[in-house]
ZAKETOR-808191 format. One record per atom (N, C-alpha, C): x, y, z; residue in three letters. Coordinates in steps of 0.1 Angstrom, whole numbers, padded with zeros to 4 digits, always signed. Each point is the difference from the previous one (the first is absolute). Layout:
<atoms>
XYZAla
...
</atoms>
This chain:
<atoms>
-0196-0058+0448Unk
+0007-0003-0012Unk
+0013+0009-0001Unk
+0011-0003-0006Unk
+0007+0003+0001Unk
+0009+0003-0012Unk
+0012+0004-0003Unk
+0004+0007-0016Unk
+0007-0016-0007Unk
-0002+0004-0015Unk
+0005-0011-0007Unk
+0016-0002+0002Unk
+0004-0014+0003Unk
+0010-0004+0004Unk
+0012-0008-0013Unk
-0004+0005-0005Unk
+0003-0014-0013Unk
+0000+0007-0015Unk
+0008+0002-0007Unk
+0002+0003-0015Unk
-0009-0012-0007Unk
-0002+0009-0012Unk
-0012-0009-0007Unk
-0009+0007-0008Unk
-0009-0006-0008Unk
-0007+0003-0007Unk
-0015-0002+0004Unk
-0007+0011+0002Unk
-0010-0004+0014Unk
-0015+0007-0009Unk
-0014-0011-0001Unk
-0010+0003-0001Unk
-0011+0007+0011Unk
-0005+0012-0001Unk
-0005+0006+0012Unk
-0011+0012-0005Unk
-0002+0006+0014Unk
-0011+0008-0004Unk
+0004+0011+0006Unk
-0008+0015-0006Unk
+0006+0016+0006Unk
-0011+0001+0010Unk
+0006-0001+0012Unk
-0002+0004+0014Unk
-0008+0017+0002Unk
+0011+0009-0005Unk
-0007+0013+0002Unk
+0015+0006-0012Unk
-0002+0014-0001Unk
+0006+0006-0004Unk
+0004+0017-0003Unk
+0003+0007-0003Unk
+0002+0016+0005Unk
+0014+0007-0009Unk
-0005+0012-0003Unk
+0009+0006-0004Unk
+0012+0013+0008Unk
+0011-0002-0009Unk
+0007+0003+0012Unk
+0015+0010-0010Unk
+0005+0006+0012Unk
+0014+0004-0008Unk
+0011-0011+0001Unk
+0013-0001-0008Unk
+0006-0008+0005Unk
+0012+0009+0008Unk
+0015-0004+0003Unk
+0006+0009+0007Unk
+0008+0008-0006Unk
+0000-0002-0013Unk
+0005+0007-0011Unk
-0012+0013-0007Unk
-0012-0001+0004Unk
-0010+0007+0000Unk
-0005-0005-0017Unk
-0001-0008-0002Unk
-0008-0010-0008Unk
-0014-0003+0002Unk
-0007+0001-0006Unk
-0012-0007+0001Unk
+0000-0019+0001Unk
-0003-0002+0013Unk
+0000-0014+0003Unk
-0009-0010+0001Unk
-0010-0008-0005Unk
-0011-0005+0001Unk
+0003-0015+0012Unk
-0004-0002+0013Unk
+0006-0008+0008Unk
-0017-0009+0002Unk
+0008-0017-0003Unk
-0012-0007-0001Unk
+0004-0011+0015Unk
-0008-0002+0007Unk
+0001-0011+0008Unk
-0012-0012-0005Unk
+0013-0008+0002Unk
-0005-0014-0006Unk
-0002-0010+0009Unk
-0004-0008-0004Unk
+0001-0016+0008Unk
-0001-0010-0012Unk
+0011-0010+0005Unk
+0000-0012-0010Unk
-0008-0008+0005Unk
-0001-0013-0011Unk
-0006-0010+0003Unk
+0003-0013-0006Unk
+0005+0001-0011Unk
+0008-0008-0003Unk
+0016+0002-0004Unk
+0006-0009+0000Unk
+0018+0003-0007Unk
+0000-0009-0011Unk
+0008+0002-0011Unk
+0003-0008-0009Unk
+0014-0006+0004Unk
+0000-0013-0003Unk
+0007-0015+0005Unk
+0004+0001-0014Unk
+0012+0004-0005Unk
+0011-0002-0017Unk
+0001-0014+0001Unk
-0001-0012+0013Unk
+0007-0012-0004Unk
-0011-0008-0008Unk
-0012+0005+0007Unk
-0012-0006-0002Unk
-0005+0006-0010Unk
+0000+0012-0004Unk
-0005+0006-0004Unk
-0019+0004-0004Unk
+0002+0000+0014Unk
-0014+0002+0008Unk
-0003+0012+0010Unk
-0012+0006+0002Unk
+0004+0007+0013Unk
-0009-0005+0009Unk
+0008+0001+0013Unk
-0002-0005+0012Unk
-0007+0010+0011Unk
-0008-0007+0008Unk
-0005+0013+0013Unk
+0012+0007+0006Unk
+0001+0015+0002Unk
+0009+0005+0003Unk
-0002-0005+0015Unk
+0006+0009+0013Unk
+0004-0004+0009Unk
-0009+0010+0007Unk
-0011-0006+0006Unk
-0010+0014+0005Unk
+0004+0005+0010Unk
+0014+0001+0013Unk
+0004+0008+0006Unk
+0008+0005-0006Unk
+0004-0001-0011Unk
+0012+0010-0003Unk
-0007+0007-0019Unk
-0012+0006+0000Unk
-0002-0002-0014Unk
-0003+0019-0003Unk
+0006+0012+0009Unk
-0003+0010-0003Unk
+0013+0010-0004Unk
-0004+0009-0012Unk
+0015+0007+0000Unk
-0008+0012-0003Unk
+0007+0009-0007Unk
-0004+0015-0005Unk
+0010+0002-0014Unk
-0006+0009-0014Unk
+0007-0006-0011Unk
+0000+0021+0002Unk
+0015+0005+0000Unk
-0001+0012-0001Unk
+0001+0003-0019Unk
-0009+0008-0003Unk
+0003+0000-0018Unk
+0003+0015-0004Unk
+0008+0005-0004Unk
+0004+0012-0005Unk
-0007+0000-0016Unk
-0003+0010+0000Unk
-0013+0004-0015Unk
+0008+0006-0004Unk
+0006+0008-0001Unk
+0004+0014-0005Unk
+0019-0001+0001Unk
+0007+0000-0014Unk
+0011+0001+0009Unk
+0010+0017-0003Unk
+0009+0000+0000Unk
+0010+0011+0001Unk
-0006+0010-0009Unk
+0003-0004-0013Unk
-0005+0003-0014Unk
-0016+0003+0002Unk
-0009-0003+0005Unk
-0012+0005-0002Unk
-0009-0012-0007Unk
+0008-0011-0005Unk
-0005-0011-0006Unk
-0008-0015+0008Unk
-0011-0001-0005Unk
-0004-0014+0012Unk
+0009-0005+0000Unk
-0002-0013+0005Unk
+0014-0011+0007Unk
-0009-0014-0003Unk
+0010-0011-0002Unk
-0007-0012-0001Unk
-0010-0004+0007Unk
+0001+0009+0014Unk
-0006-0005+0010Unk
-0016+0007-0001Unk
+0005+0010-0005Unk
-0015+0010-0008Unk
-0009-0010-0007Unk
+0007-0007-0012Unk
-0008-0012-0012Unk
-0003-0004+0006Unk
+0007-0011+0009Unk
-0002-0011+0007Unk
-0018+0001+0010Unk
+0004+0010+0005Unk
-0011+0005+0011Unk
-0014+0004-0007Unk
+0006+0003-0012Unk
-0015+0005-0009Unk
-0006-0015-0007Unk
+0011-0009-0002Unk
-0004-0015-0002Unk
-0006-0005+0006Unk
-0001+0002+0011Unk
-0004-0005+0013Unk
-0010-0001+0007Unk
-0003+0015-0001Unk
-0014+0005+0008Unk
-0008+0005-0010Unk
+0002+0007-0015Unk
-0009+0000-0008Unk
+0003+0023+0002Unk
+0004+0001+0005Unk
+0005+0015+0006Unk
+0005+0004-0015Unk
-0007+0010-0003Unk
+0006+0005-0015Unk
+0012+0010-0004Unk
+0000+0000+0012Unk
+0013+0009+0002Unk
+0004+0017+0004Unk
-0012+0003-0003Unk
-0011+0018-0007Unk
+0007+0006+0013Unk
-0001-0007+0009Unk
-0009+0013+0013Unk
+0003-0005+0012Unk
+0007+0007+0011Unk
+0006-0009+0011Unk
-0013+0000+0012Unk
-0008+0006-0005Unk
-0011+0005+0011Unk
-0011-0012-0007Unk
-0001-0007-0010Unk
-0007-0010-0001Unk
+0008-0014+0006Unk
+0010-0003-0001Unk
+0011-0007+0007Unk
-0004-0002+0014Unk
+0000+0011+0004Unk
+0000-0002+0015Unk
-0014-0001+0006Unk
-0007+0001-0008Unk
-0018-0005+0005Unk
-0002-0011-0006Unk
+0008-0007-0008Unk
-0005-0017-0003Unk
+0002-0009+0011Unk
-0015-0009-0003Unk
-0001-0011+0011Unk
+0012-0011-0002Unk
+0011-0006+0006Unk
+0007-0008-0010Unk
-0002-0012+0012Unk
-0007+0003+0010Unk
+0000-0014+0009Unk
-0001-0013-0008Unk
+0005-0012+0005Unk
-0004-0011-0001Unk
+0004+0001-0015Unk
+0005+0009-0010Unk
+0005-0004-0013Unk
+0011-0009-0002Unk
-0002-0009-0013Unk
+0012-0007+0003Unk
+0011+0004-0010Unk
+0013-0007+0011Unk
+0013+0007-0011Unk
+0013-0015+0002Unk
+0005+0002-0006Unk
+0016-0010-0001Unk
+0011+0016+0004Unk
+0008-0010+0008Unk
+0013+0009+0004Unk
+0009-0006+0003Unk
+0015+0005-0001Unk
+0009-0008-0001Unk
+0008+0008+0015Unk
+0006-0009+0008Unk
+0003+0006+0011Unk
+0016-0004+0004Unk
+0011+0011-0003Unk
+0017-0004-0003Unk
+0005+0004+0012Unk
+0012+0000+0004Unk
+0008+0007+0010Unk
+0007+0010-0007Unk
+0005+0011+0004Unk
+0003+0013-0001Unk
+0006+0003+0009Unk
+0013+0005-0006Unk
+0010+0007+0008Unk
+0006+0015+0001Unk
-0007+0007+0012Unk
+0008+0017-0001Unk
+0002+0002+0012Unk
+0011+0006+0000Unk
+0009+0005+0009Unk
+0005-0013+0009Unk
+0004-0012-0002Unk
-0001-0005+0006Unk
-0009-0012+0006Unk
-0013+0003+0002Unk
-0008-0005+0003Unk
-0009-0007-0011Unk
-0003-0011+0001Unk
-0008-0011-0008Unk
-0015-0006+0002Unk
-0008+0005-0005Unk
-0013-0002+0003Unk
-0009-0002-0012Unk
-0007-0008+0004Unk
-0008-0011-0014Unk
-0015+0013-0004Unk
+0002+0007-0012Unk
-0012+0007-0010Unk
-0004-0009-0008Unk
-0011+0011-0001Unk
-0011-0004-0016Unk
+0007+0006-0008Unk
+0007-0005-0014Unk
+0009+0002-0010Unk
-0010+0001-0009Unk
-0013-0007-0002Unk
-0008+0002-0015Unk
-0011-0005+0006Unk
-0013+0004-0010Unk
-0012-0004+0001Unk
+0000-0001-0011Unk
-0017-0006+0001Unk
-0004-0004-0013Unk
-0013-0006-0001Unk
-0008-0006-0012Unk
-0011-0007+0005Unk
-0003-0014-0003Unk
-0010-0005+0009Unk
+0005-0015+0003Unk
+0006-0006-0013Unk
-0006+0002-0015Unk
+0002-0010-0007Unk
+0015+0000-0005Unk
+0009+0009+0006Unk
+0014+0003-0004Unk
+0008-0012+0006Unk
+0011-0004-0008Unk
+0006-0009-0003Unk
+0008+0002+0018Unk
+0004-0010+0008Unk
+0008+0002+0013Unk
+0014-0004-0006Unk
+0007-0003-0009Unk
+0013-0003-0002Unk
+0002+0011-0006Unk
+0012-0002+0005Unk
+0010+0007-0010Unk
+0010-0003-0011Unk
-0002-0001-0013Unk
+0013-0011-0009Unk
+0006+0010-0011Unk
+0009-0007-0002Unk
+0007+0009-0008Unk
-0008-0001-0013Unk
+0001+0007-0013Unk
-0009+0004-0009Unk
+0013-0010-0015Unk
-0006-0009-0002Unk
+0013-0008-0010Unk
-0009+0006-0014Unk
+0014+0002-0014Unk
-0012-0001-0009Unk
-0006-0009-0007Unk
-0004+0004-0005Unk
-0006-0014-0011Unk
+0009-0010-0010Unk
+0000-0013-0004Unk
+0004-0007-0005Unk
+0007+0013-0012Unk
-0014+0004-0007Unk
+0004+0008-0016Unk
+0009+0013+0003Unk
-0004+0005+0011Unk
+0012+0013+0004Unk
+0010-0005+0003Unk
+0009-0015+0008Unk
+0007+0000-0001Unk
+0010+0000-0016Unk
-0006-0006-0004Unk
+0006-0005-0013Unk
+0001+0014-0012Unk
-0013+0013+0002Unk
+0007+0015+0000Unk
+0007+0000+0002Unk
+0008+0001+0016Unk
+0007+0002+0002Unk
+0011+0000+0000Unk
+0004-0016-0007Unk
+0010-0002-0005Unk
+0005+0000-0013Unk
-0010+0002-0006Unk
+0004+0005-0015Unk
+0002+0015+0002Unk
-0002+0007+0009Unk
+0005+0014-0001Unk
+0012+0004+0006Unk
+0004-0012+0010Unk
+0011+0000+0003Unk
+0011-0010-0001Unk
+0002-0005-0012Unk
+0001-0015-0005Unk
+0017+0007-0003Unk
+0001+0010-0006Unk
+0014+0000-0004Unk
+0011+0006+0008Unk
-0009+0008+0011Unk
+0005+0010+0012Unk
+0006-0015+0011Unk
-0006-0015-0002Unk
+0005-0008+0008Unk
+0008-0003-0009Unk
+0001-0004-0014Unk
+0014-0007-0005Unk
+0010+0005-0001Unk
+0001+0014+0002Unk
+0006+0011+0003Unk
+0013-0001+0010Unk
-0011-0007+0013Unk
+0007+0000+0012Unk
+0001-0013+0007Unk
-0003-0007-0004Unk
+0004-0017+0002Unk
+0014-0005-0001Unk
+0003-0005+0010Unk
+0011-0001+0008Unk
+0007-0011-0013Unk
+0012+0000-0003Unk
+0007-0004-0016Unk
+0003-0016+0009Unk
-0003-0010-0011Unk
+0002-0017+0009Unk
+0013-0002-0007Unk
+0007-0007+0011Unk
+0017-0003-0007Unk
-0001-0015-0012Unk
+0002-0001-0008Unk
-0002-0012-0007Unk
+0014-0012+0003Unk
-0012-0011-0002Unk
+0011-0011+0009Unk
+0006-0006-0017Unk
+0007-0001-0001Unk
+0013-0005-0012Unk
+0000-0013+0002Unk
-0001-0014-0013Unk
-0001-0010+0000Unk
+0013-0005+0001Unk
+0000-0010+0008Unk
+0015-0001+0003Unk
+0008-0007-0016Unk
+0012+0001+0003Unk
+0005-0001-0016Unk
+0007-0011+0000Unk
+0000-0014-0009Unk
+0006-0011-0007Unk
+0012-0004+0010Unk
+0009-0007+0005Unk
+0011-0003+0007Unk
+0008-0001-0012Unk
+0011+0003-0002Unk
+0005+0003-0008Unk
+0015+0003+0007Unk
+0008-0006-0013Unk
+0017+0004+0004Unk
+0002+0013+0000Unk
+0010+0008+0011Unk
+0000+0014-0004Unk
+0010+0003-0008Unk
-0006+0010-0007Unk
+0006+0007-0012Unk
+0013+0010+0004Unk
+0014-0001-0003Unk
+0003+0014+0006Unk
+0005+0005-0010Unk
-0005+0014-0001Unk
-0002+0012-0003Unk
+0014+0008-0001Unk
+0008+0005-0012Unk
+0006+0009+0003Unk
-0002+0012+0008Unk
+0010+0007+0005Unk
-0005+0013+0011Unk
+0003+0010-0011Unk
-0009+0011+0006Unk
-0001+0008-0009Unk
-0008+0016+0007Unk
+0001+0009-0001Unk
-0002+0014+0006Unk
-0013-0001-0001Unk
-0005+0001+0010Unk
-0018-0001+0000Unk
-0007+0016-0002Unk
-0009-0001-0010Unk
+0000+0010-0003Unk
-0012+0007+0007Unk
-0002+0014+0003Unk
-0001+0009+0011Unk
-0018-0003-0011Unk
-0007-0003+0019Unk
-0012-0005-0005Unk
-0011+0012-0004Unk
-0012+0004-0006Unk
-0005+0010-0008Unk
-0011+0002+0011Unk
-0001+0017-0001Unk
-0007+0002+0011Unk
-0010-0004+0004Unk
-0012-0003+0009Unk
-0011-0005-0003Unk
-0011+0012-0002Unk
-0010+0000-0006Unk
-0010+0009-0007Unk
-0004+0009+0019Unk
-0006+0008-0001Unk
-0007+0009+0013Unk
-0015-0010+0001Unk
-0002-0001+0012Unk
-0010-0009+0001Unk
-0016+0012-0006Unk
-0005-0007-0003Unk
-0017+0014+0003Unk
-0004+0001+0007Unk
-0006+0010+0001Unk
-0007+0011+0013Unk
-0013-0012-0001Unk
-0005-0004+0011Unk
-0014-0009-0002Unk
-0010+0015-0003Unk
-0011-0004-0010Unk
-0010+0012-0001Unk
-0007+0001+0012Unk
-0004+0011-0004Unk
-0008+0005+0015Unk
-0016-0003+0000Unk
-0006-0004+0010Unk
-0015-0007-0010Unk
-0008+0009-0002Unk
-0007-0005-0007Unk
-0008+0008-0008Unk
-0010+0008+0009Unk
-0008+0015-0002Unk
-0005+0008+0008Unk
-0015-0003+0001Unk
-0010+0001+0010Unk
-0011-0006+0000Unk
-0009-0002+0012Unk
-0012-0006-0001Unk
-0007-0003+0014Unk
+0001-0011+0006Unk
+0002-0003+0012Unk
-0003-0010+0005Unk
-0014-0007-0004Unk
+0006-0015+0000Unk
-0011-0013-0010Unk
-0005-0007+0012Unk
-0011+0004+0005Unk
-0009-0006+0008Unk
-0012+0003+0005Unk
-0007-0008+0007Unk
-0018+0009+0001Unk
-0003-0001+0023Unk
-0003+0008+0002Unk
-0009+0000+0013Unk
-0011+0005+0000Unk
-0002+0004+0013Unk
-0015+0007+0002Unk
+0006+0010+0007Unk
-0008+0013+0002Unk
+0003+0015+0010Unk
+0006-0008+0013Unk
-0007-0010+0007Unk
-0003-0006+0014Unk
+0018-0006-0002Unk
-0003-0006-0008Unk
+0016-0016+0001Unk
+0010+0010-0002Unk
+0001+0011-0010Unk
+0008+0008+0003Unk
+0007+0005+0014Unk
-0010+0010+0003Unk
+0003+0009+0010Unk
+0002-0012+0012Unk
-0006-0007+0001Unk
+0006-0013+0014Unk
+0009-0008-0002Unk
+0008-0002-0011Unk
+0012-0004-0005Unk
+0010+0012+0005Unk
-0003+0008-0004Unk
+0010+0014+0004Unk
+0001+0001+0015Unk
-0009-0002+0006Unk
-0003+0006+0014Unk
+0012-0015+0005Unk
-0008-0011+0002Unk
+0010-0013-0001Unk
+0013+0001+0003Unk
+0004+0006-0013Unk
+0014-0002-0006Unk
+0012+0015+0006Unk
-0009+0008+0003Unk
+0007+0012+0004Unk
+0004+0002+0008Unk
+0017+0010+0002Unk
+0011-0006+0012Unk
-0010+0010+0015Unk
+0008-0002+0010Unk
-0006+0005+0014Unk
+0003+0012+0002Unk
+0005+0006-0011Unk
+0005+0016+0002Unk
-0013+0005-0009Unk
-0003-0007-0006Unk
-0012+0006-0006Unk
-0014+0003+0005Unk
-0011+0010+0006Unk
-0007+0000+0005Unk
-0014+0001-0006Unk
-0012-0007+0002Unk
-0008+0000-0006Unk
-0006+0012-0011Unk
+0006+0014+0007Unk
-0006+0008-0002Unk
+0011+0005-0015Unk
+0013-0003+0002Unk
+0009+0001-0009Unk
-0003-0008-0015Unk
-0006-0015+0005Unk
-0007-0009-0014Unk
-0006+0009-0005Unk
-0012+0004+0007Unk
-0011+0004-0007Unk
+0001+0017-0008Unk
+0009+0008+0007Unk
+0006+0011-0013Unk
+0007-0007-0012Unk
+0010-0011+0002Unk
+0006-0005-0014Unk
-0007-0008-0007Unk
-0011-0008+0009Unk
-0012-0009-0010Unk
-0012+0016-0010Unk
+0001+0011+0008Unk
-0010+0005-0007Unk
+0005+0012-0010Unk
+0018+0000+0005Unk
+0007+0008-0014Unk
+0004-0006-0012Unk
+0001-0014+0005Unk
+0000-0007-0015Unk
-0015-0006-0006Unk
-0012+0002+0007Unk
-0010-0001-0005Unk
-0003+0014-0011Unk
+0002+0014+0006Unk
-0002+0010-0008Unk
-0010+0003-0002Unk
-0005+0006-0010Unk
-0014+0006-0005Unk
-0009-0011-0005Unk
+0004-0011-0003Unk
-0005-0018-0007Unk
-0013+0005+0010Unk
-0007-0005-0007Unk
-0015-0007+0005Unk
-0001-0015+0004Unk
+0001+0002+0013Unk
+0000-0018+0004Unk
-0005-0010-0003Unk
-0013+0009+0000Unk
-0012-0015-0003Unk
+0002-0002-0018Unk
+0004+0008-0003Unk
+0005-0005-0021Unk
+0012-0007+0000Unk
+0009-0002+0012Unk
+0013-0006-0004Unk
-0001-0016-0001Unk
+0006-0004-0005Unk
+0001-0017-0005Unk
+0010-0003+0010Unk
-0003-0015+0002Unk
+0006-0006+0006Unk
+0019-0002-0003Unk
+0004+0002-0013Unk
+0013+0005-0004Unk
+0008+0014+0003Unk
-0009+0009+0003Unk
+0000+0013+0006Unk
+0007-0004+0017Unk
-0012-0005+0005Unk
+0004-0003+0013Unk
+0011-0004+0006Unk
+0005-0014-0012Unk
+0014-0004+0003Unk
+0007+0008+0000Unk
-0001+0009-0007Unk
+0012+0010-0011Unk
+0000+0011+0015Unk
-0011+0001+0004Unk
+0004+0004+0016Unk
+0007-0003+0012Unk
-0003-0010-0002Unk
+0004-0003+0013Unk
+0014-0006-0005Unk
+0004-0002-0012Unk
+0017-0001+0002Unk
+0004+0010+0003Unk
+0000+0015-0001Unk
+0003+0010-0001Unk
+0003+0005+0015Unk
-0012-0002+0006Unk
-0001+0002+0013Unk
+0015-0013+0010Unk
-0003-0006-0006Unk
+0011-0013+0006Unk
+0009+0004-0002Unk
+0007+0005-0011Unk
+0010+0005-0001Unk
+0006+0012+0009Unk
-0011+0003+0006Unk
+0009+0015+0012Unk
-0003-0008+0014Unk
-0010-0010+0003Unk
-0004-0002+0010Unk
+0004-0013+0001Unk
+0006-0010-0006Unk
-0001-0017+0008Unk
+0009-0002+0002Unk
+0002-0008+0011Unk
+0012+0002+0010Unk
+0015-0013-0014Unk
-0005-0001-0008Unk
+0010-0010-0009Unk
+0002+0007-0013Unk
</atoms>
């Protein structure tokens, strides 16, 4: 068998696995996998993967700069059931033959281009990725809170003049035209109003919306300090789904490439 050839969204099982430093001297948890199925977006099915080509290795950094887990930390404790505690329990779990979902991208450093495991997860996790719209009623929030900040700035329409009667012309004594009256200073459009972003996700649609969306100068390890400085002292598992959005705009704002 041989390494996975193909980007994709791939169902499979943990082969073996081991703890490790990374080259930044990180704590690295490195899982070797094998697929078995891929998910088919046209079909939206998944299909037998390709059994000579169905092995990779998912390198996962735990720990990052800061001293704080890493998505890849959650994700991994999602995964295997690993509670997090103790790296010396970590590395004595049986994880053979467990099963996982992973997503497998190309990646580019220094030049060189070579297809990783970008995320895991477990099977029942969604394989698409879509953009997060909101709801019918938050739109319509939305536009009553910004209802006036748009008539504000709406582009002025020329009005078309009814054409006028045919008629004999009149002529007009001449006479000094008198010097026309200044016109008023236009208004400053207001500035809109101060506030949260109006929308809902989950921790997951967040942070893979960001990752997604974020430019190539940005490195995974760089997300995950500004995903976890604008998280702050919050308690994750209490935050609402409004919370989450309210994150991950924030985060988009230093990180997406638009």
């Amino acid at each position: 068998m041989s390494l996975i050839n193909q980007i994709g969204y791939y169902h499979g099982v943990i082969v073996d696995h081991g703890l490790t430093q990374s080259t930044g001297g990180f704590p690295q948890e490195v899982l070797s996998l094998r697929a078995d199925q891929i998910y088919d977006p046209e079909g939206e099915e998944y299909l037998p993967a390709d059994p000579e080509n169905n092995e990779i290795w998912a390198y996962l950094i735990l720990i990052d700069s800061k001293d704080r887990e890493t998505r890849n930390c959650k994700q991994l404790k999602k995964v295997t059931g690993w509670d997090g505690v103790s790296f010396v329990v970590l590395s004595e779990m049986n994880l053979a033959e467990m099963p996982i979902a992973f997503r497998v991208e190309e990646r580019t450093w220094e030049g060189n281009t070579r297809l990783e495991v970008t995320w895991i997860d477990d099977l029942e996790a969604s394989p698409t990725r879509a953009v997060q719209k909101l709801t019918k009623e938050d739109v319509i929030a939305l536009q009553q809170r910004y209802a006036q900040v748009l008539a504000s700035t709406k582009a002025p329409t020329k009005p078309v003049s009814a054409k006028a009667p045919v008629s004999k012309p009149v002529t007009k004594p001449k006479a000094n035209k008198p010097k026309a009256a200044p016109r008023p200073p236009k208004a400053k459009p207001k500035a809109p109003a101060s506030g949260k972003p109006v929308g809902k996700c989950t921790a997951d649609e967040a942070y893979n919306e960001c990752f997604q969306l974020k430019r190539d100068d940005v490195t995974e390890d760089q997300l995950n300090d500004i995903w976890l400085d604008t998280i702050g002292d919050r308690d994750e598992a209490k935050m609402s789904e409004t919370e989450w959005f309210a994150v991950k705009e924030v985060v988009l704002r230093e990180v997406s490439k638009v």
